[in-house]
LUMLUMKOL-929920 format. One record per residue (C-alpha): residue number from 0; z negated, x, y negated. Coordinates in steps of 0.2 Angstrom, whole numbers, plus 5000, padded with zeros to 4 digits. Last residue first. Layout:
// residues N
<atom num="NUM" Z="Z" X="X" Y="Y"/>
...
This chain:
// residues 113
<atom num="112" Z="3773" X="5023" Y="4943"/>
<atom num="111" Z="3770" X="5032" Y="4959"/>
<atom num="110" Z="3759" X="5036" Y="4975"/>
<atom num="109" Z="3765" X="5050" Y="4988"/>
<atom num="108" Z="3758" X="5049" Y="5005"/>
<atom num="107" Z="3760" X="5064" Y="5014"/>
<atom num="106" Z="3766" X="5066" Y="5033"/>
<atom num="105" Z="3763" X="5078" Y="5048"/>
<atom num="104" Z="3759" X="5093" Y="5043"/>
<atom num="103" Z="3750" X="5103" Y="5054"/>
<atom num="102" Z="3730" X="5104" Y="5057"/>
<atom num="101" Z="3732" X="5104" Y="5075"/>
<atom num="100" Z="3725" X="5086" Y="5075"/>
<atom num="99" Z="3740" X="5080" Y="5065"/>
<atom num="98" Z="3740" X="5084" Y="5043"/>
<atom num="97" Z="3741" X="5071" Y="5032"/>
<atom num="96" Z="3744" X="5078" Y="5015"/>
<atom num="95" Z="3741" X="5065" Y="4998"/>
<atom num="94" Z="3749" X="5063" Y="4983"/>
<atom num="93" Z="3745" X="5059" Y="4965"/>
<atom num="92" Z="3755" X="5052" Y="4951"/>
<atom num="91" Z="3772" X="5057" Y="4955"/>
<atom num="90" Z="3784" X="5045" Y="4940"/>
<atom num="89" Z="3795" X="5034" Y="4948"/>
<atom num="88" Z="3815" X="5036" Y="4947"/>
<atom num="87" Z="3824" X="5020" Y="4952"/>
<atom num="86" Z="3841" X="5019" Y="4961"/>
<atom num="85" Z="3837" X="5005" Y="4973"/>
<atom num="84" Z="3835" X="5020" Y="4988"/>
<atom num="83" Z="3822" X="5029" Y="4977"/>
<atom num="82" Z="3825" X="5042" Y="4968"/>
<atom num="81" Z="3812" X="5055" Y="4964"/>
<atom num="80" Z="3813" X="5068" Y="4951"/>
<atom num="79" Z="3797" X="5081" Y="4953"/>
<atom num="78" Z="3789" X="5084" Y="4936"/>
<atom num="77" Z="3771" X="5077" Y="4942"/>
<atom num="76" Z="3770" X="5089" Y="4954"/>
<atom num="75" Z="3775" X="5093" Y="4972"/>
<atom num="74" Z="3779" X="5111" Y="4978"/>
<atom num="73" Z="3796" X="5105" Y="4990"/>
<atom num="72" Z="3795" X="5092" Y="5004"/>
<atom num="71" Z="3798" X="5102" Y="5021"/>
<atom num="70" Z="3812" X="5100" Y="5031"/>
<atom num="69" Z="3818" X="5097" Y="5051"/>
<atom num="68" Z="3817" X="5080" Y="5051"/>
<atom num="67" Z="3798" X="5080" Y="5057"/>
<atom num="66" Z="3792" X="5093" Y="5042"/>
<atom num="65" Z="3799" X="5079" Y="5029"/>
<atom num="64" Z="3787" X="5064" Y="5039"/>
<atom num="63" Z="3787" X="5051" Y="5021"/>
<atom num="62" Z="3775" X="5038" Y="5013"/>
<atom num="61" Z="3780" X="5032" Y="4995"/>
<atom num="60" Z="3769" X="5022" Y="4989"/>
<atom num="59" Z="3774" X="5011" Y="4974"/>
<atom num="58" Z="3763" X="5004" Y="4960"/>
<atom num="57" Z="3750" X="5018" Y="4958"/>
<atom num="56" Z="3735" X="5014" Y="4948"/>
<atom num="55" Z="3726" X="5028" Y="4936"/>
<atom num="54" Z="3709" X="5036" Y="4936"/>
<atom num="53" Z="3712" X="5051" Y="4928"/>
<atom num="52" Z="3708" X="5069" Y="4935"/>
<atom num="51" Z="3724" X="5078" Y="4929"/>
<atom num="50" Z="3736" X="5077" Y="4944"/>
<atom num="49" Z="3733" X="5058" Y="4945"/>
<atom num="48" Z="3719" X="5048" Y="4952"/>
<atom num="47" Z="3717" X="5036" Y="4962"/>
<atom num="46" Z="3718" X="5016" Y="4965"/>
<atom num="45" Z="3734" X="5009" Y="4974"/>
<atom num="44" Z="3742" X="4993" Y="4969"/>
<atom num="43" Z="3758" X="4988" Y="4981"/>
<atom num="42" Z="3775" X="4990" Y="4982"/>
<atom num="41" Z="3777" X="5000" Y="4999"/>
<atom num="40" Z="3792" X="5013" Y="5002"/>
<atom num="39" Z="3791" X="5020" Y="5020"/>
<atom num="38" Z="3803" X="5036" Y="5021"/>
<atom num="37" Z="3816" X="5046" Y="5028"/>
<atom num="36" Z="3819" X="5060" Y="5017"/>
<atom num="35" Z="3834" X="5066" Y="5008"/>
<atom num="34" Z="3837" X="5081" Y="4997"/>
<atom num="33" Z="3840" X="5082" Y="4980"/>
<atom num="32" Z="3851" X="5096" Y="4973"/>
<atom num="31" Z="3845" X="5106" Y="4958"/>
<atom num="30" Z="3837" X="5098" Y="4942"/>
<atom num="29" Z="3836" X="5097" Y="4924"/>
<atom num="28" Z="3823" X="5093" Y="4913"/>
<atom num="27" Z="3825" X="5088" Y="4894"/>
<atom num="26" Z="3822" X="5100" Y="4881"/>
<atom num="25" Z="3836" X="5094" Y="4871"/>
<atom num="24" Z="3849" X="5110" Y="4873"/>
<atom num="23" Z="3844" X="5108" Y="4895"/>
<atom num="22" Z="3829" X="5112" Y="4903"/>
<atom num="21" Z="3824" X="5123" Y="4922"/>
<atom num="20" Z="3827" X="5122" Y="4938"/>
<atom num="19" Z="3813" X="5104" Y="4941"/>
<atom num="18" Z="3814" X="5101" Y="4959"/>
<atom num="17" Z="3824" X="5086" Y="4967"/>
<atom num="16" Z="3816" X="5072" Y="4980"/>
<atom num="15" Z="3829" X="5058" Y="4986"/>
<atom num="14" Z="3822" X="5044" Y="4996"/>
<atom num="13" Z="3828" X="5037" Y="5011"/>
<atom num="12" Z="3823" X="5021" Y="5019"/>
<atom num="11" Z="3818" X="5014" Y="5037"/>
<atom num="10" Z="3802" X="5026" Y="5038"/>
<atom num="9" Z="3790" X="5016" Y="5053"/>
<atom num="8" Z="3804" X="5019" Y="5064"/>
<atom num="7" Z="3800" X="5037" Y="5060"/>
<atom num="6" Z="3785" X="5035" Y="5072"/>
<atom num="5" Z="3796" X="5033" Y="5087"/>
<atom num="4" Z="3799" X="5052" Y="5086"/>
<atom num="3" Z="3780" X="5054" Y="5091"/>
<atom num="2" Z="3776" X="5069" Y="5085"/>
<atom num="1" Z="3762" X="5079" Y="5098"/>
<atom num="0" Z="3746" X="5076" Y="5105"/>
C-alpha cells in the first residue's frame, strides 16, 4: 500500500522547522531558513518522556508527512525552532517516527511545550 495524498487533508496548517547554525555575542541560538511542513497541530495533554528520560507532559502535538511533500524534517532535538502558524515557538520534547509497512517514513509525531 502506498501514500494516500488524501492523507495530507488530515495536515490543514504549516509549521516552520529551522535548525540551530550556530550562537550569537550573547550565546543565544541562531538559525538558518525554516522550511514549511503541512501539519496536524492538536492541543492536548500527552504523557512521555523527553530527550533526557523524564516524564514530562506535552501540551501540543505536532503531527506532520515532510517525506510526502517532497522533504525530509531535519536531525530533531530539543534546539530545533519551531513556529507554529499562531506565531508561537514550543519547545521539542520528544518525537515519534511512523514508518509505512515497507518500513519508510511516513510521518512523526512531535510533542511540545
Amino acid at each position: 500500500m502506498s501514500f494516500d495524498p488524501t492523507f495530507l487533508a488530515f495536515m490543514p496548517e504549516l509549521v516552520t522547522i529551522a535548525v540551530p547554525t550556530g550562537t550569537d555575542n550573547y550565546n543565544t541560538p541562531t538559525y538558518g531558513t525554516g522550511v514549511a511542513y503541512p501539519a496536524r497541530i492538536e492541543r492536548k495533554l500527552t504523557h512521555g518522556r523527553d530527550f533526557n528520560g523524564i516524564e514530562t507532559m506535552a501540551n501540543v502535538t505536532i503531527w506532520v508527512a515532510p517525506e510526502q511533500v517532497g522533504g525530509t524534517l531535519p536531525t530533531l532535538s530539543p534546539n530545533i525552532l519551531i513556529t507554529l502558524p499562531d506565531g508561537s515557538h514550543p519547545k521539542l520534547l520528544w518525537y515519534q517516527d511512523y514508518p509505512d509497512e515497507t518500513g519508510q517514513g511516513h510521518h512523526q509525531k512531535l510533542a511540545t511545550t
